[in-house]
C-alpha positions, 0 to 999 in steps of 0.5 A: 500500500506504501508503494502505491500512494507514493505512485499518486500522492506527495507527503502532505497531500490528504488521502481520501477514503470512501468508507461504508465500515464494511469489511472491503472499506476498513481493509483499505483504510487499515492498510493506509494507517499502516503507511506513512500517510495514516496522519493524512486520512480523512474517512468519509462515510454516507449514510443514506438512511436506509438501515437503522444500522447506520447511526452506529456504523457512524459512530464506530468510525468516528470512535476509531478515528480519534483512537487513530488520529484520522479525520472523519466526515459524515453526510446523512440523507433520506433517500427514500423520500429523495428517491420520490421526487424522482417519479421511478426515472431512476433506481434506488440503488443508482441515485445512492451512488450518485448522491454518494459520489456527489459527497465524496466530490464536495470534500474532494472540493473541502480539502483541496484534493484531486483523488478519492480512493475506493475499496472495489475489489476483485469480486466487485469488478466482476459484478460490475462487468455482468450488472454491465452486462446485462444492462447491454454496456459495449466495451468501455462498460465491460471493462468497468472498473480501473486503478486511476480512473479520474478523481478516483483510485482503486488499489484493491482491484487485484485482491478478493473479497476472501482475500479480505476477509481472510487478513480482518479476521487473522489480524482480529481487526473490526468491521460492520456488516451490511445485511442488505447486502445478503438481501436481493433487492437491488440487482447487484446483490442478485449477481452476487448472491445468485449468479456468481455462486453458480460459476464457482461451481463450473470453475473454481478459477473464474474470477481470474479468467474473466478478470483476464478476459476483462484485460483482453477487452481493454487491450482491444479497447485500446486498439480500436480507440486508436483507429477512431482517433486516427480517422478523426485526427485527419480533420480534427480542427474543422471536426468534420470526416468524408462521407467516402471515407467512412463508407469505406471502414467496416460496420464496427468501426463506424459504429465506435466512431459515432459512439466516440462523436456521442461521447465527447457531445454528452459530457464523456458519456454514452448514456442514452445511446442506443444501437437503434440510434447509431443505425438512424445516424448511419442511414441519415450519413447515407441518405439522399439528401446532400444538406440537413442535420441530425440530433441525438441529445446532445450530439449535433451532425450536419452533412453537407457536400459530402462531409459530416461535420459534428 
């Protein structure tokens, strides 16, 4: 752990961690007091308000904190109530991370921070890649989950969950239990509880063959952004390719271009993309008219004299 935050942090920069109390956020954060920047730690916990259990998960925390010498901050919300105002647009379990994630920005914000470490496993990748999966995610949603992936670190991606356990129980270190998580409720407890299982009955060894496969996908991610960049560069600073030339690729890789257009128009997101959507764009480049546009959301074309300028 040392090793890793000297990779990302100097000697007096804060180090902050999104701690639940469960057992993958306290592994983290006595990992990181055992380093020479346990004085730097700061320990943000959530409370949603969903759990009866969490008034004392709140306070085992701020107790070890001073015990520790580490700095505690603690939001609270009912996110029941807040999850009405939203008229099922949206999932319970999807605006808890958002409001989550918007916590942890605003004491990134408070204390001048840039990077925010998370206790993502092993295990939880690779639920996020079936949850993603099953959702209809293409390769960036597949691939999910990375060590340094903007303001956020992971440094447990290669470690476990019984792994974890494992080194809490040998060194009789405390942790709080979450029972919703034994709960199916919210679909990744499914995936976790119900289908993971199964594998593990097919292959002992799946987490790391589909944590290879997942390293397979980025290394073709890779290489398929690396032809998307290098059509687009030819015309980058007009921000328009040839008709021509794009009829020219193969379907795929028109495909990643329109969804790497879609991209950088939606705030570096694909969010309300559809494969229907990509195939209307590919009918309007190809259509009969030479001079007309096309909108989808945020994602503005006009083609005009055998361009597409976006």
């Amino acid at each position: 752990m040392q090793d890793f935050l000297e990779k990302y942090f100097s000697a007096n920069e804060p180090i902050i961690i999104g701690c639940s109390t469960g057992p993958d956020s306290m592994y983290l954060l006595y990992k990181i007091l055992e380093t020479k920047f346990a004085k730097n730690v700061v320990a943000c916990y959530f409370n949603h308000g969903l759990r009866e259990e969490s008034l004392e998960e709140e306070k085992f925390l701020e107790k070890l904190g001073k015990q520790k010498g580490f700095k505690v901050e603690i939001a609270n919300a009912n996110m029941k109530e807040i999850h009405k105002n939203f008229y099922n647009s949206i999932s319970l379990e999807e605006l808890c991370r958002q409001k989550r994630y918007e916590f942890f920005d605003a004491i990134l914000h408070i204390y001048g921070a840039k990077k925010i470490l998370l206790a993502h496993h092993l295990d939880d990748k690779i639920e996020t890649f079936f949850f993603n999966l099953a959702r209809g995610s293409k390769l960036t949603g597949l691939i999910n989950m990375q060590e340094n992936s903007g303001t956020i670190l992971r440094p447990l991606l290669g470690i476990t969950k019984t792994e974890i356990l494992e080194y809490l129980e040998k060194n009789g270190l405390e942790y709080k239990i979450d029972k919703t998580n034994f709960e199916n409720d919210f679909t990744r407890n499914k995936i976790r509880n119900i289908i993971l299982p199964n594998f593990s009955e097919i292959n002992k060894n799946y987490k790391k063959n589909i944590s290879n496969f997942m390293n397979y996908l980025a290394e073709i991610k890779d290489f398929v952004d690396f032809e998307v960049e290098k059509f687009l560069e030819k015309n980058s600073k007009e921000k328009y390719f040839l008709i021509s030339e794009f009829n020219e690729l193969s379907d795929f890789l028109k495909k990643e271009i329109l969804r790497y257009i879609f991209y950088i128009s939606n705030g570096n997101s694909t969010i309300g993309l559809s494969e229907a959507n990509i195939q209307e764009v590919i009918k309007f480049i190809n259509g009969k008219n030479s001079k007309t546009k096309k909108e989808i959301k945020s994602m503005s074309l006009r083609k005009e004299q055998g361009k597409i300028w976006y």
